[in-house]
N, C-alpha and C positions, 0 to 999 in steps of 0.2 A: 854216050848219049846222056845227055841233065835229063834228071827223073821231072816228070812234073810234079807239081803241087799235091798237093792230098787235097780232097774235099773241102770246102772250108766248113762246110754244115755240121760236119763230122763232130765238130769238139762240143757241138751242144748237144751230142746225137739225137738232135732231127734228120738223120743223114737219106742221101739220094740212092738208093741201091745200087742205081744201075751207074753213079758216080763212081762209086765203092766198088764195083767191081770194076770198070775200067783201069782206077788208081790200081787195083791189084793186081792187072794183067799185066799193066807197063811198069811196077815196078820191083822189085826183090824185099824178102822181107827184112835187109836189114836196110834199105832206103826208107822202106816204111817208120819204123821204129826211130831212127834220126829224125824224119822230120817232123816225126810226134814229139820227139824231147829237145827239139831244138824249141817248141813253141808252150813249152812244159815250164813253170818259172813256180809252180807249188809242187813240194814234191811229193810225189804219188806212188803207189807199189807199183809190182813190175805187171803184178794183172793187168790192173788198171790203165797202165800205157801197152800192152797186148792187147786187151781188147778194143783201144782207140785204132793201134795197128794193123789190128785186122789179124794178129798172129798167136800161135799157143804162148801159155806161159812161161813153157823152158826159152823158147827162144827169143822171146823178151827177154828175159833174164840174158839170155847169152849174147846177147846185142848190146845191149844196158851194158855190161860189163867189159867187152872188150872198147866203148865209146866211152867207159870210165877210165880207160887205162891210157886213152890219147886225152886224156882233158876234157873233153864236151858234156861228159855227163858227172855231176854232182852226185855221191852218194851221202845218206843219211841213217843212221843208223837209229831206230828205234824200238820200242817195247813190241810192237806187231811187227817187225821185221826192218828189213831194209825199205826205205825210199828213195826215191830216183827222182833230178830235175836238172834243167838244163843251168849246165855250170854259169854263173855269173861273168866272167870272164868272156864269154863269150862271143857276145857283142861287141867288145872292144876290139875283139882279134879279128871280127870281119871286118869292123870302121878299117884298121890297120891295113888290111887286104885292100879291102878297095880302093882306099886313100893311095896305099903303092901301083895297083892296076890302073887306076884312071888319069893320076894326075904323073907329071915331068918330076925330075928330081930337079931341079930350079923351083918350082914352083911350090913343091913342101916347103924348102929355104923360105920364099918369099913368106907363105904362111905363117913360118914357126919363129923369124924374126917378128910379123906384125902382133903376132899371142904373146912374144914376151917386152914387147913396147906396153901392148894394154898392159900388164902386170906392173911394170916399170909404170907406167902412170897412177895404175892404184894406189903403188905402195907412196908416190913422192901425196897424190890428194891426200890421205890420211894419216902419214906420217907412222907405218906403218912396214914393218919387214915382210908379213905376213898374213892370209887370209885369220888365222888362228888370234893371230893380235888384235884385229880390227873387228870378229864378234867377240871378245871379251871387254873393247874399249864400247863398245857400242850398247845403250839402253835401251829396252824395250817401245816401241812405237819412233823412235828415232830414225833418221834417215840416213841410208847407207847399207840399210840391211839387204835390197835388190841388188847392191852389186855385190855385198857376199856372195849371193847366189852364183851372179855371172865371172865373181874372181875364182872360187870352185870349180866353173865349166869349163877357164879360160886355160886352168893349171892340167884339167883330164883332157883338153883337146892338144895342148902342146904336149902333154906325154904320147897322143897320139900319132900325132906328127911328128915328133922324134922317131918314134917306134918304125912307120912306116919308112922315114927315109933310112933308117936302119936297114931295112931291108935289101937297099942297093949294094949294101955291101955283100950278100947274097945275090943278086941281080944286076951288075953294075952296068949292064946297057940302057942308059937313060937315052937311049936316041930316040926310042920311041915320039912321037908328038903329041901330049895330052893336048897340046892346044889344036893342031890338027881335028884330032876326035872329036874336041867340044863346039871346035866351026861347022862342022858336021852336024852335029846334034842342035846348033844355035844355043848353046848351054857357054856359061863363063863360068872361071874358079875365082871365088871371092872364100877372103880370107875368112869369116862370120856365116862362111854357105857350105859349101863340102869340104874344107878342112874343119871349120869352126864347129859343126854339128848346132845342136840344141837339148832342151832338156831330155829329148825322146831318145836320145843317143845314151844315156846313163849304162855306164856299165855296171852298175848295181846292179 
């Protein structure tokens, strides 16, 4: 059974009790503590995310650390002790899930050929091999500098869609029909929409 959400009130603790208690009936204390540091991006002691959690300190602590040992949790080391936050990485690894869950292996291809056409376009405009060559050729207030930005998101979304179609090599039944599910849904795959992502997708 998917745990549900946690409160959302919670993180500013204005919280709803009787939320707070529901969330704690339906869920275990280490679902709780995930989906504290999954939404964790400053890193905080282990208190501090036990008592967002709703749980004692030891066992924050012992959540935090076996979810540092699969990757999801970032530790930090400093003068008042350890801190905890959600790994950076993170984010990318679920774009990668979804992008393999939702869409065809045909359809990554399509995507990850149209991400390295735009690149191949950048580099022939600017005369340029690379995002790194084109902000050093470039002067402040000059024009060019917006597609810095978008030849950065174009090179982390084609890693992304590598990564995902990597996957079928662990999953090689693409029979599935992502197109099937999106007639369903009235939803289409555009290569600039759910492969492409946007700034909000940054796996920073």
């Amino acid at each position: 059974m998917t745990a549900p959400d946690a409160p959302g009130d919670r993180w500013q603790g204005g919280v709803n009790e009787a939320a707070v208690d529901d969330w704690k009936a339906e869920t275990t204390t280490f679902e709780r503590v995930r989906q504290v540091i999954d939404v964790t991006t400053e890193p905080q002691a282990a208190s501090r995310i036990g008592e967002r959690a709703r749980v004692s300190d030891p066992t924050a602590r012992k959540h935090l650390s076996a979810l540092a040992e699969t990757g999801r949790v970032k530790t930090i080391a400093t003068d008042a002790g350890t801190r905890y936050m959600r790994a950076p990485q993170m984010l990318a690894m679920r774009r990668i899930a979804d992008i393999h869950r939702e869409h065809a292996k045909a359809e990554i291809r399509e995507a990850i050929r149209d991400l390295k056409a735009e690149l191949q376009e950048f580099r022939e405009r600017y005369d340029v091999d690379d995002v790194d060559e084109l902000t050093l050729d470039l002067e402040p207030g000059e024009d060019g500098w917006e597609d810095v930005a978008r030849w950065q998101q174009v090179e982390q979304n084609l890693d992304i869609a590598q990564a995902a179609l990597s996957l079928y090599d662990f999953d090689p039944d693409d029979s599935r029909s992502a197109a099937g599910r999106a007639s369903e849904t009235g939803s289409t795959v555009e290569e600039r929409g759910a492969l492409g992502g946007d700034s909000t997708h940054s796996t920073a």
